[in-house]
VMD Tcl script that builds the backbone (N, CA, C; Angstrom):
set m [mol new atoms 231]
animate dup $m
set s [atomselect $m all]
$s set {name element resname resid chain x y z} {
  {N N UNK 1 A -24.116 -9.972 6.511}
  {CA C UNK 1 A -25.388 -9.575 5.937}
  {C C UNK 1 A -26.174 -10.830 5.555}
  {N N UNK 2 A -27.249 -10.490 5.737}
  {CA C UNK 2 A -28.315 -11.684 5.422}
  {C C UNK 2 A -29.188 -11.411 4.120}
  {N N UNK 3 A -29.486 -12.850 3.694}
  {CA C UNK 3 A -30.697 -12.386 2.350}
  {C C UNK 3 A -31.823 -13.507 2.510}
  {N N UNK 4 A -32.628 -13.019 2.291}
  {CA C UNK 4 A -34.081 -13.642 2.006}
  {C C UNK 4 A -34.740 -13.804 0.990}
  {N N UNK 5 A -35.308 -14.693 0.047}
  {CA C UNK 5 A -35.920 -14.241 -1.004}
  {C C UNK 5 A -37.717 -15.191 -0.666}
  {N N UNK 6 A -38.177 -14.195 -0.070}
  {CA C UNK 6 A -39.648 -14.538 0.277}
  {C C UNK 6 A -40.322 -14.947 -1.038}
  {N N UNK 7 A -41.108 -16.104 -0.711}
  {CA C UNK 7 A -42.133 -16.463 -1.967}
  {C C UNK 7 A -43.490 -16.256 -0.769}
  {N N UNK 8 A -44.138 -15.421 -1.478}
  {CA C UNK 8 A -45.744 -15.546 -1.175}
  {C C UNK 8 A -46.971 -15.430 -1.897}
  {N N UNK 9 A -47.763 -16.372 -1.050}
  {CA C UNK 9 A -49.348 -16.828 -1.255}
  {C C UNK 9 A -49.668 -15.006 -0.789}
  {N N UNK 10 A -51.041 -14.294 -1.806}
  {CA C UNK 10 A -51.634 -13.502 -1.761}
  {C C UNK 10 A -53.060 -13.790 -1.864}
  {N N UNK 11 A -53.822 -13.653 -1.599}
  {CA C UNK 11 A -55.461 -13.921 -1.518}
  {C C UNK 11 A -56.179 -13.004 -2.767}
  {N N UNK 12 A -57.157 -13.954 -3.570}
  {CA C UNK 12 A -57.700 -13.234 -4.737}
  {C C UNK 12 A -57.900 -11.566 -4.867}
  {N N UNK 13 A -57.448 -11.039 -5.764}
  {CA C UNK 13 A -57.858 -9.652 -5.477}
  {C C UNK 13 A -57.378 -8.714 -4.681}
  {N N UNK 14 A -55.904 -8.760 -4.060}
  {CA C UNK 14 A -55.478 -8.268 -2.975}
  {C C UNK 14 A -53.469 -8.187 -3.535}
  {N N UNK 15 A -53.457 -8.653 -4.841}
  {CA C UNK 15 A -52.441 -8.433 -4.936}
  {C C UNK 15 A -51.366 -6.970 -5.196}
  {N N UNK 16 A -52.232 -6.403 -5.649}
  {CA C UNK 16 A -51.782 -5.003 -5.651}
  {C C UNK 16 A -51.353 -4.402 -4.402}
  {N N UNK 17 A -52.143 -4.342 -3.650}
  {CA C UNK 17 A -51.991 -3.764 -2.541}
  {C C UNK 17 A -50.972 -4.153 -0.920}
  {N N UNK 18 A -51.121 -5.854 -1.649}
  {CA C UNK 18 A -49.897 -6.444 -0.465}
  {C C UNK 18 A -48.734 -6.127 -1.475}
  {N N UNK 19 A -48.533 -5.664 -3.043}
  {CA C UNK 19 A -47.185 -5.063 -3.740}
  {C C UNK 19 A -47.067 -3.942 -2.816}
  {N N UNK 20 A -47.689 -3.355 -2.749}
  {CA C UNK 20 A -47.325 -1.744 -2.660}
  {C C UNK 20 A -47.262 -1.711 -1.098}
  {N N UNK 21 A -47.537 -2.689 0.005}
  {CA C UNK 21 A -47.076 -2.668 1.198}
  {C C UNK 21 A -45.707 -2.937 1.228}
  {N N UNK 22 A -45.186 -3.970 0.681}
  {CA C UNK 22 A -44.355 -5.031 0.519}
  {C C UNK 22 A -43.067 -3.656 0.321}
  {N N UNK 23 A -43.564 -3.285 -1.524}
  {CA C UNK 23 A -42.290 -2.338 -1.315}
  {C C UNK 23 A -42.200 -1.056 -0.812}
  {N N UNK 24 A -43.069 -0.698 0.523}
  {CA C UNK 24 A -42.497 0.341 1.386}
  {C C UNK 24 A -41.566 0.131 2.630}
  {N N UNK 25 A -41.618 -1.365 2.409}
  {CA C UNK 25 A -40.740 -2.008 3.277}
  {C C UNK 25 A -39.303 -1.630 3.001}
  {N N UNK 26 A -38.473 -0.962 4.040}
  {CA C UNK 26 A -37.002 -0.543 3.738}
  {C C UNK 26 A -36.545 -2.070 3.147}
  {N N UNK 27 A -36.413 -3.302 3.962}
  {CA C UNK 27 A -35.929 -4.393 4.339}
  {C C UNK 27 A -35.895 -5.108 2.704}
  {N N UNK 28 A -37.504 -4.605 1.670}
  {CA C UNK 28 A -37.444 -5.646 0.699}
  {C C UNK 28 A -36.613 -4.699 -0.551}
  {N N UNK 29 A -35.599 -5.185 -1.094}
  {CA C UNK 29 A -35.179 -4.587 -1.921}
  {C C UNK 29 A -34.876 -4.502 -3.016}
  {N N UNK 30 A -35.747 -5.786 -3.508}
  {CA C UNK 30 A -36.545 -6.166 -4.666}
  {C C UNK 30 A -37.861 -6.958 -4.620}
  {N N UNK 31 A -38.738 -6.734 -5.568}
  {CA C UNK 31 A -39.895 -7.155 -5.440}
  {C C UNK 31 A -40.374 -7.788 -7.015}
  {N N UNK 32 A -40.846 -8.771 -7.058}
  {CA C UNK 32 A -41.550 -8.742 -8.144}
  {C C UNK 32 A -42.950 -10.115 -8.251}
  {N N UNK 33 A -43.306 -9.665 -8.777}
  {CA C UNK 33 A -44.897 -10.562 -9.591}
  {C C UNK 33 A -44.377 -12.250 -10.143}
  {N N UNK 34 A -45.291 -13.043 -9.768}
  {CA C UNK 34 A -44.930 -14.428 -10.227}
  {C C UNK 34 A -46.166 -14.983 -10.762}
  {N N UNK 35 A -46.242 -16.297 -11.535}
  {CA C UNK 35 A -47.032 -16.612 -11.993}
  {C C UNK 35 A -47.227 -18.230 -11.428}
  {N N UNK 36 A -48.225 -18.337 -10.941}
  {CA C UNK 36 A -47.901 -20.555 -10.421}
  {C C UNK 36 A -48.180 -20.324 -8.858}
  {N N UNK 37 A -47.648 -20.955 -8.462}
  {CA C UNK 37 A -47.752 -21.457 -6.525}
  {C C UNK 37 A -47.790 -20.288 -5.969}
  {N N UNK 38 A -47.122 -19.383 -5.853}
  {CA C UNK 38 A -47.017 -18.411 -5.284}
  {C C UNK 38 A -47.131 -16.825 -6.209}
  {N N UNK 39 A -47.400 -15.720 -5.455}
  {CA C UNK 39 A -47.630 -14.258 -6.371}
  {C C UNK 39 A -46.673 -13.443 -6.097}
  {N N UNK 40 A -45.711 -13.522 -5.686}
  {CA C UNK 40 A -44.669 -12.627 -5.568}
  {C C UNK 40 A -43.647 -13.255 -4.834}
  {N N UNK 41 A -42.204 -12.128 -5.264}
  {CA C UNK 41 A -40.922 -12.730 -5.017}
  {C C UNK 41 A -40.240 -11.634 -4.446}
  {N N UNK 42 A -40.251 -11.626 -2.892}
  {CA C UNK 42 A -39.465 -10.211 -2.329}
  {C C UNK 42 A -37.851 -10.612 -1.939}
  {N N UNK 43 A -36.798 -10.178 -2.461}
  {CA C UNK 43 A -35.804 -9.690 -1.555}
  {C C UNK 43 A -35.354 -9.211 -0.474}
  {N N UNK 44 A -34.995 -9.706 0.239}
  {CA C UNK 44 A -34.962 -9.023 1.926}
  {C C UNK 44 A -33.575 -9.374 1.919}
  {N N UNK 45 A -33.116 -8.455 2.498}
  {CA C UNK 45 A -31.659 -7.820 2.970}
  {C C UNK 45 A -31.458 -7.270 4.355}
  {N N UNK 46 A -31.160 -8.051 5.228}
  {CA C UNK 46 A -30.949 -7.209 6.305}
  {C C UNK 46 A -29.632 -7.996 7.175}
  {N N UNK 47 A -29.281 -7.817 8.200}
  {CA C UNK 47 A -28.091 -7.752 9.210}
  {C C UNK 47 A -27.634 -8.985 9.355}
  {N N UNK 48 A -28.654 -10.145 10.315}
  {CA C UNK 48 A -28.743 -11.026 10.369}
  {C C UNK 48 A -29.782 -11.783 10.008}
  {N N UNK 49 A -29.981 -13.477 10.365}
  {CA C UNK 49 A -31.101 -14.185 10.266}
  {C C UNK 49 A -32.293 -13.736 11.184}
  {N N UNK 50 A -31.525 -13.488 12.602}
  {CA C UNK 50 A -32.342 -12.964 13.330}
  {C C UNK 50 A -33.585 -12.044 12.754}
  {N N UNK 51 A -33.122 -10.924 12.287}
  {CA C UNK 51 A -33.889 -9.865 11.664}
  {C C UNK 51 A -34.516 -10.255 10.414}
  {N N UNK 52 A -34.055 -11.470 9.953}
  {CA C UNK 52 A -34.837 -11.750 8.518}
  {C C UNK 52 A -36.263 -12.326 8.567}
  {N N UNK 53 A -35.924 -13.201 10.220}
  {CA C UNK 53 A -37.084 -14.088 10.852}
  {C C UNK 53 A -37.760 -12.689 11.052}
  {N N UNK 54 A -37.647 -11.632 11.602}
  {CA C UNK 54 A -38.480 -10.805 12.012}
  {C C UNK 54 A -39.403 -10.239 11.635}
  {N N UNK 55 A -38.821 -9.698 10.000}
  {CA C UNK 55 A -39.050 -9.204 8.879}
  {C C UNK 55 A -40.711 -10.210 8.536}
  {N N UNK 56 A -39.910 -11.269 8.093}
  {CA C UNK 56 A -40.670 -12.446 7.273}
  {C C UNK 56 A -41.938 -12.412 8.365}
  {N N UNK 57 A -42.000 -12.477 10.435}
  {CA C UNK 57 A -42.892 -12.833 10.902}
  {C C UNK 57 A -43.491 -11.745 11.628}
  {N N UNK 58 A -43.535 -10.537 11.488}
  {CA C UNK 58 A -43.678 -9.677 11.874}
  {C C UNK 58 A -44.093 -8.436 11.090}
  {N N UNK 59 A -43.712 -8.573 9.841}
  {CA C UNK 59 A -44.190 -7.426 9.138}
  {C C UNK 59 A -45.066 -7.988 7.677}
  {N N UNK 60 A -44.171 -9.283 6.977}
  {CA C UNK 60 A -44.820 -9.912 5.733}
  {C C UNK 60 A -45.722 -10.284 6.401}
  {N N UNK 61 A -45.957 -10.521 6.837}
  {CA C UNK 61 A -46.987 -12.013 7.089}
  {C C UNK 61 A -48.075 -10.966 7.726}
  {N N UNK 62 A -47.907 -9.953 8.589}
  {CA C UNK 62 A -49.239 -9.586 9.015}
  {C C UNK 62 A -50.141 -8.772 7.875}
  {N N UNK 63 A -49.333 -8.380 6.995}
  {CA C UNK 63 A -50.206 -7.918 5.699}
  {C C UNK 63 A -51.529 -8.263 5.418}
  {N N UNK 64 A -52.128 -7.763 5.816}
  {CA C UNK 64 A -53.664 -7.930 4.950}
  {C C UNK 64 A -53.394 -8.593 4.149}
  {N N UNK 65 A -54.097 -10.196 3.144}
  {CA C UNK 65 A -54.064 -10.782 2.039}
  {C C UNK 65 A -52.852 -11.540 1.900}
  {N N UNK 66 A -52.067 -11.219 2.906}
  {CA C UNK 66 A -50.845 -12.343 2.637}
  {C C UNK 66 A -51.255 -14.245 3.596}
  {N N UNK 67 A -51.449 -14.855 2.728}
  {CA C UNK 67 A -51.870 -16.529 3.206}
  {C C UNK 67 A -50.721 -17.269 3.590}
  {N N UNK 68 A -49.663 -17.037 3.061}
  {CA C UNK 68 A -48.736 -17.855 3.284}
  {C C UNK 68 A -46.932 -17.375 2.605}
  {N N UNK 69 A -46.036 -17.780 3.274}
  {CA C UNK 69 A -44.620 -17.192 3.038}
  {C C UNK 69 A -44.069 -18.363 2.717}
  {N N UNK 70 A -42.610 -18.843 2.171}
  {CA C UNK 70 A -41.624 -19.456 2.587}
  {C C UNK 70 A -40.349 -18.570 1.915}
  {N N UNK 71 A -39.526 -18.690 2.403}
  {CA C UNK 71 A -38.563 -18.132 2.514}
  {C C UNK 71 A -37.142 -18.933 2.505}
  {N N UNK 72 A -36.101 -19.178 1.180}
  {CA C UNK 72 A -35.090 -18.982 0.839}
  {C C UNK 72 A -34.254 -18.506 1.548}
  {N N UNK 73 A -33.172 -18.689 2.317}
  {CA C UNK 73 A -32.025 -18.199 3.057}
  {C C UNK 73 A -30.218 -18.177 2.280}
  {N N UNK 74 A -29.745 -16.880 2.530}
  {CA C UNK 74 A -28.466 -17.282 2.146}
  {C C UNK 74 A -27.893 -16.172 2.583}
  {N N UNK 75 A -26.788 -15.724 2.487}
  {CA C UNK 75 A -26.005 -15.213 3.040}
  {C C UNK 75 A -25.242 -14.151 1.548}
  {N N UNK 76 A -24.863 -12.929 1.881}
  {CA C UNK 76 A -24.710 -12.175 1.074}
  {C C UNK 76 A -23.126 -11.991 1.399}
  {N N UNK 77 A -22.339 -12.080 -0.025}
  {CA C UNK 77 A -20.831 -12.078 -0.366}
  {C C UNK 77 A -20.835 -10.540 -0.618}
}
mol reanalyze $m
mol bondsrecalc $m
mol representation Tube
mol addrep $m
């Protein structure tokens, strides 16, 4: 199993709504609000890295209001 813990850039005024995309996502399975560099902190859980890259470039990132990702890697015990 794989884990992700996405940090992302949200664009003024748009944070609500990239929340409430974010957690209809099966994949994020925690979510929360940040304050500083980045506006939120998602959990992603899935199979492999493969699928985490997928996740992160394929579904976060095309979000309306999302500017920018980086993403934390590790591996789940």
């Amino acid at each position: 199993m794989a884990l992700g813990f996405v940090l992302i850039k949200v664009s003024p005024m748009r944070e609500k709504e990239v929340y409430e995309k974010l957690a209809s996502l099966k994949e994020v399975e925690e979510l929360y609000p940040l304050f500083g560099e980045y506006d939120l902190i998602a959990k992603v859980v899935v199979k492999d890295f493969e699928e985490l890259s997928d996740v992160v470039v394929n579904k976060i990132r095309t979000i309306k209001g999302v500017i920018e990702t980086k993403t934390l890697t590790g591996a789940k015990f």
